[in-house]
C-alpha positions as semicolon CSV with decimal commas, in nm:
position;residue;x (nm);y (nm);z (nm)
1;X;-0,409;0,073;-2,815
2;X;-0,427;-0,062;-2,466
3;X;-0,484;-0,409;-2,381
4;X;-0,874;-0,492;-2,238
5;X;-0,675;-0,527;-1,875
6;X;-0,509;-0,206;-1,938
7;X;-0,877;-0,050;-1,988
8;X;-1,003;-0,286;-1,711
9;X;-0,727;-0,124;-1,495
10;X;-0,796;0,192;-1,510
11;X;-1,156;0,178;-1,446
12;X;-1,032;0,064;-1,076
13;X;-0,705;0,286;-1,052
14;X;-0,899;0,561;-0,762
15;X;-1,009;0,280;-0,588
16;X;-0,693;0,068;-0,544
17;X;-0,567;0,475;-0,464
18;X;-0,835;0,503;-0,188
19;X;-0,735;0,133;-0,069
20;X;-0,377;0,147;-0,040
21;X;-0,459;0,504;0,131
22;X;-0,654;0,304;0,447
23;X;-0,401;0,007;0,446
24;X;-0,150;0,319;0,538
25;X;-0,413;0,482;0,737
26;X;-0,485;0,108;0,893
27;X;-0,125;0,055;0,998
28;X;-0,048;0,430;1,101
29;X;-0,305;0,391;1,362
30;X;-0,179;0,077;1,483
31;X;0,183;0,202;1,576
32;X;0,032;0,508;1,727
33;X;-0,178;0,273;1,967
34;X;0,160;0,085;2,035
35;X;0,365;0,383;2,085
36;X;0,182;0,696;2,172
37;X;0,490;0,971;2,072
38;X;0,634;0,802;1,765
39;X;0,763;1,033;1,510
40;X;0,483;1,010;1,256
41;X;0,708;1,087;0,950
42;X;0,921;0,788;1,012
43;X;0,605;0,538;1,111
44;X;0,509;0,647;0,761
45;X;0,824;0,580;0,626
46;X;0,839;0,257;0,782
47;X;0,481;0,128;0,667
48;X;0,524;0,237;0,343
49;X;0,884;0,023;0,273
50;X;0,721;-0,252;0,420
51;X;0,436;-0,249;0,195
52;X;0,633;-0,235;-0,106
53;X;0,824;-0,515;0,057
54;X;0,509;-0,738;0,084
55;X;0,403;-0,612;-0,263
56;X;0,764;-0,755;-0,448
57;X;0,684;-1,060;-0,281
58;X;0,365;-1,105;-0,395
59;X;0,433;-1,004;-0,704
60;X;0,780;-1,225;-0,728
61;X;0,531;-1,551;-0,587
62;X;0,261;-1,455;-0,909
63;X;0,505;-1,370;-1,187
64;X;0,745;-1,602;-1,332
């Protein structure tokens, strides 16, 4: 049987979906503003290691 932040989780899991989604979204549109004929695929690419980046440090700084 799950934990009560298990359950609490997954009442929120769409919306932290629909939030990392923008903070992609946010960043994609901020390299294309800095460099108009960037390969898309790669920005992507980029972003998304770097977000995982900031999320093991977060989590690393949190955690024991």
């Amino acid at each position: 049987m799950p934990g009560i932040e298990q359950t609490e989780l997954e009442r929120y899991r769409d919306r932290i979906l629909a939030d990392a989604r923008a903070l992609v979204e946010r960043y994609r549109a901020i390299f294309d503003w800095d460099v108009p004929d960037i390969d898309q695929r790669e920005a992507d690419r980029l972003i998304l290691r770097e977000i995982r980046t900031a999320l093991d440090r977060i989590e690393a700084a949190l955690l024991p």
